[in-house]
C-alpha positions in Angstrom: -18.6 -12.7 12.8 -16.7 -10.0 10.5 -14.0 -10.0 12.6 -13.2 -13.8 12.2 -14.0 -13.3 8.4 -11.7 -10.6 8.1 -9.1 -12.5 9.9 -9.9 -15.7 7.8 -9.2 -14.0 4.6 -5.7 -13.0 5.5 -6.4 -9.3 6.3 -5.1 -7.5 9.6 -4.3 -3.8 9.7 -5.8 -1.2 7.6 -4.1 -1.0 4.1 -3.5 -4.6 4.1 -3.5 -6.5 0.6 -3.6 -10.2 -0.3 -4.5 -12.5 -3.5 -7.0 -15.1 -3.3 -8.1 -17.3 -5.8 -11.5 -17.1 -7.0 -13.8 -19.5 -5.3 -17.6 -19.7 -4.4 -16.1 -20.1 -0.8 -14.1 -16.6 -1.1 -16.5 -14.9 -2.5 -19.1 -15.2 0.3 -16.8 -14.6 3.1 -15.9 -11.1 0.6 -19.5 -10.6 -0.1 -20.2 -10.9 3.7 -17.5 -8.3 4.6 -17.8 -6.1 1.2 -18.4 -3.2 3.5 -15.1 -3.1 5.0 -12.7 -4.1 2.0 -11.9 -3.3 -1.7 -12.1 -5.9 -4.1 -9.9 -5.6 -7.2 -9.9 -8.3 -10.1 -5.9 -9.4 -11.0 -5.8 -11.1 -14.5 -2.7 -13.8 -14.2 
């Protein structure tokens, strides 16, 4: 379900931003949802 992905990945209203870490795990619950959100690569 998007919804719950969205959810699961920290994200509520529109023009919400969080910072994940990198992992296979994150990447297919952004891949699943990659319609909906922007994805933006933070060098630390």
């Amino acid at each position: 379900d998007q919804r719950a992905t969205v959810k699961a990945l920290g994200l509520g209203k529109i023009g919400t931003s969080v910072l994940k870490n990198d992992t296979p795990t994150i990447r297919g619950m952004i891949h699943k949802v990659e319609h909906l959100v922007k994805v933006e690569k933070v060098e630390a």
